[in-house]
Every structure is written in C-alpha cells, then in structure tokens.
C-alpha positions as a printed Julia matrix, in Angstrom:
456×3 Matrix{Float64}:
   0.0     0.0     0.0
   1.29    3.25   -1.17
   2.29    5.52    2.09
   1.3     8.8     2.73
   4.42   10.56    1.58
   4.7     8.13   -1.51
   1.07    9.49   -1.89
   2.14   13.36   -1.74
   5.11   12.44   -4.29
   2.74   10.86   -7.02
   0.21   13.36   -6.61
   2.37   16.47   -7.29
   4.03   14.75   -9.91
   0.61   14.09  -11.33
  -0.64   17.5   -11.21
   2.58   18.85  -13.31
   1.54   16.01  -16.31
  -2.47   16.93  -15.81
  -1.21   20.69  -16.52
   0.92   19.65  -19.62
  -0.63   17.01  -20.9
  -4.18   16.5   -19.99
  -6.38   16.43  -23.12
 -10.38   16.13  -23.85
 -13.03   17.79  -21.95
 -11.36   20.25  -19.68
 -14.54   21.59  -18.07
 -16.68   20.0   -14.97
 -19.51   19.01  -16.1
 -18.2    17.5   -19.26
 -19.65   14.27  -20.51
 -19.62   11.31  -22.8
 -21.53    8.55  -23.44
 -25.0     7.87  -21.74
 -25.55    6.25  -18.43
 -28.41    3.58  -18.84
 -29.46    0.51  -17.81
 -29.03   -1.48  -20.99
 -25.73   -3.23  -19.88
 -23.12   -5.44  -21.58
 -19.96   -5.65  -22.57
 -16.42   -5.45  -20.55
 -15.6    -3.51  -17.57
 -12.06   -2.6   -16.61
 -11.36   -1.6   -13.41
  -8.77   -0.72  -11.79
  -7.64    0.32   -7.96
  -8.71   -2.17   -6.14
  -5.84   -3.63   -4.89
  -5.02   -6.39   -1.29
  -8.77   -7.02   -1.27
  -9.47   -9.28    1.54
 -12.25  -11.44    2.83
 -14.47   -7.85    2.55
 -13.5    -6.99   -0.96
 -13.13  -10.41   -2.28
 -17.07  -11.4    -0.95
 -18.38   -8.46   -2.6
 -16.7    -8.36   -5.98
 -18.07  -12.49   -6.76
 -20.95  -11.21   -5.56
 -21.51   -8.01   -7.84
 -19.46  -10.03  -10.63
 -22.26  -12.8   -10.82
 -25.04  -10.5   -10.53
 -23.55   -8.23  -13.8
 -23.27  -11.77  -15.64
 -26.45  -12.17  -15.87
 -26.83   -9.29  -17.88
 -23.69  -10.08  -19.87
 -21.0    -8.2   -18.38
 -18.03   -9.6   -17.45
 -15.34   -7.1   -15.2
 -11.78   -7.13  -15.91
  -9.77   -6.09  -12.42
  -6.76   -4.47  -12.37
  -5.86   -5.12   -8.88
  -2.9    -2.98   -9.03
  -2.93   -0.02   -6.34
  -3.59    3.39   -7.63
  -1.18    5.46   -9.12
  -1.76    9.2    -9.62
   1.17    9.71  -12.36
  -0.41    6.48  -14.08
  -4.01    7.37  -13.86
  -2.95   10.98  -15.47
  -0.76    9.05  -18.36
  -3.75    7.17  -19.3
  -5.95    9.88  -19.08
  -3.87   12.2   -21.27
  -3.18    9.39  -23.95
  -7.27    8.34  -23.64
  -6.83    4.88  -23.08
  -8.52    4.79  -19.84
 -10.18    2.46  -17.58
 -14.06    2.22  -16.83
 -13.83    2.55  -13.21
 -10.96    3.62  -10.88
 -10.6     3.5    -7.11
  -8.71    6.08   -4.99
  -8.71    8.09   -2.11
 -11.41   10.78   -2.06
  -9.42   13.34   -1.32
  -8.37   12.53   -5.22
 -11.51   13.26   -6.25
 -12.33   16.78   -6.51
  -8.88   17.98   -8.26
  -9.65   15.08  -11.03
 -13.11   16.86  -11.5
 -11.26   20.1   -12.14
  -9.21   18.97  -14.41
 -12.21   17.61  -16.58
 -10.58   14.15  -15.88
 -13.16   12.12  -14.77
 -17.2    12.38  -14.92
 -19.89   13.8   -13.02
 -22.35   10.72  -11.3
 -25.49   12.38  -11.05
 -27.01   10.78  -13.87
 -25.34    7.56  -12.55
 -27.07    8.02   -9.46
 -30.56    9.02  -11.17
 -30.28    6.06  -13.66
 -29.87    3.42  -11.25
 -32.15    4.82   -8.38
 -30.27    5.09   -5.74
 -30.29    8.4    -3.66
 -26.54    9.05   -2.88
 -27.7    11.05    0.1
 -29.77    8.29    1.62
 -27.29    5.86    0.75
 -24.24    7.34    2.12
 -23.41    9.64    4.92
 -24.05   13.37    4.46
 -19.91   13.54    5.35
 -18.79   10.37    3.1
 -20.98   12.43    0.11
 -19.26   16.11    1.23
 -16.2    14.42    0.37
 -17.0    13.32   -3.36
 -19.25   16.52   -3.93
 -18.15   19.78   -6.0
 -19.67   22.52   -7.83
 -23.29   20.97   -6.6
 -22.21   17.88   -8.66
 -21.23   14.18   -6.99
 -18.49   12.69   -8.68
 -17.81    9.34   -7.42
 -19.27    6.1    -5.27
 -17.85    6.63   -1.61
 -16.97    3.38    0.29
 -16.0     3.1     3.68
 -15.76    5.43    6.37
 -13.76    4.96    9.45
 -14.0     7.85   12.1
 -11.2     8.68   14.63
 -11.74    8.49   18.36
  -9.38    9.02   21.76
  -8.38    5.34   22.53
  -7.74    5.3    26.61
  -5.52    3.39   28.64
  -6.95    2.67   31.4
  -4.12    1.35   33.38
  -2.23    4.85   32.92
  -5.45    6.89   33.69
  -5.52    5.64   36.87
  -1.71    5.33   38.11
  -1.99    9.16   37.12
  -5.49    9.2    39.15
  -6.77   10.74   35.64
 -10.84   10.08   34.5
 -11.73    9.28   31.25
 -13.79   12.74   31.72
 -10.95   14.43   31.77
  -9.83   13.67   28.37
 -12.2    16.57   26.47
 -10.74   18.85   24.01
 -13.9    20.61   24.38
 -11.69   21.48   28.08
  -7.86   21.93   26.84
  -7.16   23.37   29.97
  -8.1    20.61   32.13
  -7.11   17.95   29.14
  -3.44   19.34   29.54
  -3.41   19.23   33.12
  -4.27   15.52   32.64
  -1.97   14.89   29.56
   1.03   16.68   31.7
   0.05   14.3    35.0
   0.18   10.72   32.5
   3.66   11.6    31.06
   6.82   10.62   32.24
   9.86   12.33   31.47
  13.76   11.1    31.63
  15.96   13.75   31.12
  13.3    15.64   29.12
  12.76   12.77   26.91
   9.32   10.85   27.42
   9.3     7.56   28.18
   5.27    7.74   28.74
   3.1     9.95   26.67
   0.11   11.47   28.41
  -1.58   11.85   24.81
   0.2    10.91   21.6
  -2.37   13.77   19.71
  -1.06   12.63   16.23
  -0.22   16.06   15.74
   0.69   15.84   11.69
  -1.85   12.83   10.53
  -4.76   14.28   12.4
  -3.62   18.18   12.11
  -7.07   18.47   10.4
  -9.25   16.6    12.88
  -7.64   19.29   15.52
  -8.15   22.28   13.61
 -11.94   21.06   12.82
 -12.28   20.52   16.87
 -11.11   24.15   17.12
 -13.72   25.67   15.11
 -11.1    26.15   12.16
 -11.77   24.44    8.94
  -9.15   23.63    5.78
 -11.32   24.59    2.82
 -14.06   26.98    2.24
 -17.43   26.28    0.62
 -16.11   27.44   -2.79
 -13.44   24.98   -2.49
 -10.53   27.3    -1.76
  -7.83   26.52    0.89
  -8.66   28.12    4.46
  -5.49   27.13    5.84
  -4.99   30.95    7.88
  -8.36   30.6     9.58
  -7.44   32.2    12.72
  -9.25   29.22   14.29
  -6.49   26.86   12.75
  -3.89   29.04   14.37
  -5.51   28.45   17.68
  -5.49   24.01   17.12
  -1.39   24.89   16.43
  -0.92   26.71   19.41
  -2.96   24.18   21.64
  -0.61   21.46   19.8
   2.45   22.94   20.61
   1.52   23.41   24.42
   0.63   19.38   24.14
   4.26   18.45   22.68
   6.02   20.79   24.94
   5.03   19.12   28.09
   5.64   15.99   26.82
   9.38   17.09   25.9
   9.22   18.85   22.49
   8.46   17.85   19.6
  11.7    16.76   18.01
  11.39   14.27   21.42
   7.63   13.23   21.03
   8.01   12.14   17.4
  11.27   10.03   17.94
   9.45    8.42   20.65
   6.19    7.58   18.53
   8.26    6.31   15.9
   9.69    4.06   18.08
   6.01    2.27   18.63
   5.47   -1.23   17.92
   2.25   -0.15   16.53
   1.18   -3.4    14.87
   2.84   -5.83   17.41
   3.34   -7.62   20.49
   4.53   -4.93   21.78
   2.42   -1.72   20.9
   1.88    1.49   22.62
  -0.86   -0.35   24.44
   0.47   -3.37   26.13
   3.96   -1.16   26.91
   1.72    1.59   28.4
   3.68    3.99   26.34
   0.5     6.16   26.1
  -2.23    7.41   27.91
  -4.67    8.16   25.13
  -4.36    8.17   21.61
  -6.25    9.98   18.6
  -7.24    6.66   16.54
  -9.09    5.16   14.0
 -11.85    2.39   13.99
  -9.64   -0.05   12.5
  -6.97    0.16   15.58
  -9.37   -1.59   17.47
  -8.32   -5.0    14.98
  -4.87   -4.07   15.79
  -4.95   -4.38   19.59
  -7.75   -7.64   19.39
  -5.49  -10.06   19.94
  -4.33   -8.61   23.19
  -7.43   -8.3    24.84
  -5.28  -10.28   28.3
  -2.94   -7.62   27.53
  -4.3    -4.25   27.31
  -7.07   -2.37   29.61
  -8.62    0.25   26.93
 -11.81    1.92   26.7
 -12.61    5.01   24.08
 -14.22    8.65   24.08
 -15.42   10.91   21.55
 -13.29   13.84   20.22
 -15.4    16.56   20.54
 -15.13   20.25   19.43
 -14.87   23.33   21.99
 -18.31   23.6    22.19
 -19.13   20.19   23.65
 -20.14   18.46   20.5
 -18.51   15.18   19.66
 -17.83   14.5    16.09
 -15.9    12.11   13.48
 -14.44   13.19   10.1
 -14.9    11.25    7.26
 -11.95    9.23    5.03
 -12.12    6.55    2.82
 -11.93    5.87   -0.82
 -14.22    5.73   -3.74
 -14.24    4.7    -7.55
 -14.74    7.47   -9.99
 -15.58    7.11  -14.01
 -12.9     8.74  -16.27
 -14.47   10.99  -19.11
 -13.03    8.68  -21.93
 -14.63    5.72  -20.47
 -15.9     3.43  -22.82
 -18.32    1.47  -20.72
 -19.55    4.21  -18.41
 -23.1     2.07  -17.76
 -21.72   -1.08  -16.38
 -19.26    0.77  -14.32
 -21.39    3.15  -12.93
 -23.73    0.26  -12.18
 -20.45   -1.91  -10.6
 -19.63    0.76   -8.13
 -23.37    1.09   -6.75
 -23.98   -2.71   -6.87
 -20.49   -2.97   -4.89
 -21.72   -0.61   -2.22
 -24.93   -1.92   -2.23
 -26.79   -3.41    1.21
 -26.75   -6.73   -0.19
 -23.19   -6.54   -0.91
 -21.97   -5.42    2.79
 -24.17   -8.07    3.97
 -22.12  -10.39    1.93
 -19.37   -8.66    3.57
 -20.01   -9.07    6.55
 -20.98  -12.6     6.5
 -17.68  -13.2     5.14
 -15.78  -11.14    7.7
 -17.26  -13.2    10.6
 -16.63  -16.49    9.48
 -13.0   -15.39    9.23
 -13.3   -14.05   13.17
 -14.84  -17.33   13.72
 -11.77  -19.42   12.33
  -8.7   -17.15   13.51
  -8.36  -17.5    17.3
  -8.36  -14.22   19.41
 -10.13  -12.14   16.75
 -13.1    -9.97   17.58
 -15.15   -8.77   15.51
 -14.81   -4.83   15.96
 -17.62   -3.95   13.23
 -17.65   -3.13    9.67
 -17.4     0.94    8.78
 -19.2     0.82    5.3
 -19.77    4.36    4.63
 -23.65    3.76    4.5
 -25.72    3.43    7.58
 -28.04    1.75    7.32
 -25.3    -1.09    6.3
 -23.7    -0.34    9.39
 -26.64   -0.65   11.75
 -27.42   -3.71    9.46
 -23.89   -5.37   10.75
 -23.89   -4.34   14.36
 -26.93   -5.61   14.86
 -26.04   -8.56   13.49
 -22.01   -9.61   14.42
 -20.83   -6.51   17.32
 -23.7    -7.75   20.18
 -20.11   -8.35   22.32
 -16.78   -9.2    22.85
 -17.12  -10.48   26.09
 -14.58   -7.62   27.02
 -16.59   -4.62   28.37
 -13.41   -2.04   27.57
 -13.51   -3.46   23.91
 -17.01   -3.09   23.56
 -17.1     0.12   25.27
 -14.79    1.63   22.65
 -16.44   -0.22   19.54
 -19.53    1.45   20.93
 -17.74    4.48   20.85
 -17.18    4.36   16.9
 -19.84    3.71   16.51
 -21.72    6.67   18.45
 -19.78    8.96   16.73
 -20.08    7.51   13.14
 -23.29    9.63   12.02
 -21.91   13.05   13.18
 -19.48   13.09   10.5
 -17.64   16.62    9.63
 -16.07   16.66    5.86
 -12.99   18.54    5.58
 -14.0    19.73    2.51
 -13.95   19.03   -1.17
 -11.21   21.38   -3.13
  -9.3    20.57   -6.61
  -6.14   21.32   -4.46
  -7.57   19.17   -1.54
  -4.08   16.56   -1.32
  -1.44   19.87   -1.45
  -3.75   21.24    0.86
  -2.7    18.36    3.27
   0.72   18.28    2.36
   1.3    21.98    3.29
  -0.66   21.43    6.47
   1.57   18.59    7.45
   4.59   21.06    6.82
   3.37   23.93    8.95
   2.3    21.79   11.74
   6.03   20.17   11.64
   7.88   23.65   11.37
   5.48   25.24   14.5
   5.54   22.7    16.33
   9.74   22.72   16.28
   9.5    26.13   16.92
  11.05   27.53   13.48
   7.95   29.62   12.76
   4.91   30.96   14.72
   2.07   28.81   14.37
   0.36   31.9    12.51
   3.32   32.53    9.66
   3.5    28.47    9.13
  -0.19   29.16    8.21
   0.15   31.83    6.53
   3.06   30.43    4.23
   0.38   27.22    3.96
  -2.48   28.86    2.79
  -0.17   30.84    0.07
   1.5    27.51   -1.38
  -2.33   26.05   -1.49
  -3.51   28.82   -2.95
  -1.14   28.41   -5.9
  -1.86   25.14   -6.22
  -5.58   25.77   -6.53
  -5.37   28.64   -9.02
  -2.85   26.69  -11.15
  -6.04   23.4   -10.68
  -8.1    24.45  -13.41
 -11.11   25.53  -10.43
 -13.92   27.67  -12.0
C-alpha cells in the first residue's frame, strides 16, 4: 500500500503532467456517453488492490449479478497510481472505473478528468444522500455535482488506557478537548519524562496525521465552501498553538516524534500493552490491531469533541470514480453502486465473521461501510459483544460517533492542501515559525496550487 508521503510524491508529480498534458473535456460538467441501464460488454477496473475477505465477498458477488446481464469485469488489482491514472488519461486509453482516495476526487473533476455521477445516481435509483453519509458524500461533492461512489468510512476516536489513567489518578472525563485546559493538566500528569525525553506519553495527539481533525475541533476548517484553501483561519492558528503546548510538556516535539516512531504499533509490543500512552487519537480499525491482546491491554474510548461540547468524526475513505473517456460508463457506474450496495456489505459481513470465527483471538470490531443503514445492518447482526466490556465500550464508541461526520471539505487542491498542512504543523511545532506565519506560508503555497487546478 502506497504511504502517505509516496502518496504526496505521485500526486504532485501528477498534477505537473495533468497541466501539460491533460487532453479532452477540460470543463466540470463534461460528458460522454449515456448512463443507462441497458448493460453489456467489458468492464475494466482498476484500484482495487489487497482485497481481503471484505473486498473479495463483494466483488463475486456483484461479478455474478452483472453476468447475468452479460457483463463480465476485468480487475486491475494494481494499487492506484496518480502519475499512471494521469498518463492514461492524457493518452485516452482509460479504464471504466478507478478506485482512490477521495481526497483525489475533486482535483480530477477540475481537471475535466473524470465524470460527473449524477445521472449515474438518477439512472440506477439510488439516492446518494440516503445511501451514504451526508460527510462520506461532502467528500466526493463539488460545484453541486457528486463525482464518485464513496466506500467506507472509518471515524477517529481518543483510545484510553486505562491502566495509565488511573496510576496518574486521571478520568476518562478528563480527556475533552472541548476542556484543553483541564485535558493538559491531565496529559502533563500521565507523562513521564527522563531527562526531558518521554518515556510515557500522556496523549500521543497525532499532531501531523490528524492536524485536520484538531483544527476542525477548534472551530477552524481547511477549505471553504467554494473549495478554496482556508489554511490561515485564525481558528487553525488556535489548534497549532494548543498542539504545541501538548508536545512541549511531553518534551518537544523533536522528542515526542522520535518516541512515537519508536512504537510497535502493529505488534506484540504496541503502545498499548507497553503503556507507552495514555490516550491516543485513533481510527476504527486500531481496534483490529490491539484484538489479539485483549489479556494484555485495559482500553476503553471517548469521543473527540469540538470546543463547544459536541462530539464529532471526520470522514476518510476511498471511492471509484468514471474517467471521461470511459468506454463502458453504464456497467461501471452500475459496478460501483452494486459494490456498495446493502446486499453486498451483507455479503461482507458474513464473510468477515466467518473469518473471526476461524482465527483464534479475533473480535469482531464492526464493519465501517460508509452507509448506515449497512452499518446498523452489521452491528446488529455480528458486534452484540466481545465479552470484554473495555472493547465493547470503545467499539460502541465508533460507533456513536459515526453519524456526526464533519467533511474537511472538497477542493481541486484538496491533497497539497494536506501536504502543506503537514509542513506547517512540523515547522510550529519545532518552533522555526509561529504557528500563525506556518499558516500563513500554507495557505499561500495552497492557494497556488488551486489557481494553477483548473477551479472555476
């Protein structure tokens, strides 16, 4: 799987051969054959790559169904590449159907690159806004157009140790960003120091993954509802600042990171079972990570919530698009749907258990479809419990949180956005530049990146 720096590199390669290269309708909006219901033919698709017992249930499922009306699919299983995807694009030989990252989506829509749903949706009968979260539908949405099938959605919470909450005689109360002034007298009383360098975090905050989920919890936001980078939103500046007070009493930042990166985040001997941390900003799927350690760990979970009480979730996940040169739009409009159907999380879900059932020590944590009434569908059905209250306390926590979904926004320059917030966060947080001019240099660099995006 392609990492998130990897990611940054292909994507602003990519945008350099969309500006040079990119060729056909340049306009959103743009559109080329119909979509319908009278299906046949080939589909070639292409993203959707290590597909395991959840992918592989759905795609024989949807891959049956479309035989019957004499389509067969053609997978590329090959993980998406931005630099590729823009190649084929500019040289028209495309495929049907591509997966990738939403935050992809909206800077491909710009760029005329790939086609507007609506009539996808409309063709088909299915209500994207019924379907899908109104957050998981924000993300895919631009110029009052959706432009791709969202799937999967898996909100962030505070993971708690419970073990270092109460050697630090800290509640689970007190860990409320909505209160940073009591939630840093509690980080500062979980961490231990050596010398200035922590062996204990109080909170590892995630500072530079979840920047965004911080600055949202402030009030702040990263993109405006034209689209355009917010980065200098005084409210942003504010997150930084509340940061930087979190990494400095837990040694600096230089300190903090070298520490995190020393985690044994997957393994026997993770953040969790060391009691290297106190809390943690995570996301549903951690709560796989730490199942088989249930004899090992003591966790529970708590909502983030924003300054004014209100807990929330952000969305993230992928979704497939249709490039404009596709030359069986239909059947891969009617692919995508059929793969985030009900029918086919059910068939994902079935699948999922029986391989909890047959791998000792799983649990099964839930399944974060993107689609509610999926997801109440499945927890009904395989989360009723663990038979570990802290385990079901924080998988009950996901998935309280799941329908109050905030986008971050959908923006042609949505990934440089993210890359230059990742770069100011790193440079205030060491100190090199006020939290305010690290902005400030932010939101210039994203502004030139969405002028130079082809937005209208």
């Amino acid at each position: 799987m392609m990492t998130t720096r990897r990611l940054f590199v292909a994507f602003g390669a990519a945008l350099g051969l969309v500006a040079l290269t990119a060729c056909g309708p340049s306009a959103p909006g743009a559109t080329g054959a119909a979509f319908t219901t009278e299906l046949s033919g080939v589909v070639n698709a292409w993203g959707f790559d290590n597909a395991d017992e959840v992918g592989t249930s759905r795609l024989d499922l949807v891959s049956d169904t479309l035989a019957d009306s004499d389509v067969t699919v053609e997978l590329d299983a090959t993980p998406f590449d931005a630099q590729k995807f823009t190649t084929l694009a500019a040289s028209g030989r495309v495929p049907d159907v591509v997966q990738m990252d939403r935050q992809f989506v909206t800077t491909y829509a710009a760029k005329g690159l790939i086609r507007p749903l609506d009539e996808c949706y409309s063709a088909n009968d299915v209500n994207a806004k019924e379907r899908y979260y109104p957050s998981v539908v924000a993300d895919v949405t631009y110029q009052d157009q959706i432009w791709g099938v969202p799937q999967f959605y898996q909100p962030p919470a505070i993971m708690l140790n419970n073990r270092v909450l109460a050697e630090a005689g800290i509640t689970a109360d007190q860990i409320d960003i909505a209160k940073p002034d009591q939630l840093l007298a509690a980080i500062t009383a979980m961490t231990v120091l050596d010398n200035g360098i922590p062996t204990r975090l109080g909170f590892d905050a995630q500072p530079t993954s979840q920047a965004s989920t911080w600055m949202l919890a402030f009030g702040g936001s990263l993109i405006d509802d034209e689209g355009k980078p917010a980065l200098d939103d005084p409210n942003n500046v504010k997150a930084i600042e509340f940061l930087a007070k979190v990494t400095d009493a837990q040694g600096g930042w230089a300190n903090v990171k070298s520490f995190t990166d020393s985690f044994d985040f997957f393994g026997d001997n993770n953040q969790f079972v060391a009691d290297q941390v106190g809390a943690e900003i995570v996301a549903q799927w951690f709560v796989n990570v730490l199942a088989p350690y249930t004899a090992s760990v003591d966790i529970t979970a708590v909502p983030i919530r924003d300054t004014g009480g209100n807990a929330f979730a952000v969305a993230g996940g992928t979704a497939f698009v249709i490039p404009t040169n596709a030359d069986n739009p239909a059947a891969a409009c009617r692919w995508a749907l059929d793969l985030t159907s009900e029918e086919a999380w059910e068939a994902a879900g079935a699948a999922r258990a029986a391989t909890i059932a047959e791998t000792p020590g799983s649990l099964n944590t839930g399944l974060f479809t993107g689609s509610p009434a999926a997801d109440q569908s499945l927890r009904e059905q395989y989360t009723t419990g663990t038979g570990n209250a802290g385990f079901d306390a924080a998988i009950a926590t996901y998935y309280d949180v799941v329908g109050e979904g905030k986008s971050f926004g959908s923006s042609p320059a949505g990934q440089q956005i993210q890359s230059e917030l990742v770069n100011a966060v790193n440079s205030a947080l060491l100190g090199e530049k006020t939290p305010e001019k690290a902005l400030e240099e932010a939101q210039a660099a994203a502004m030139r990146a969405y002028e130079q995006s082809g937005a209208q």
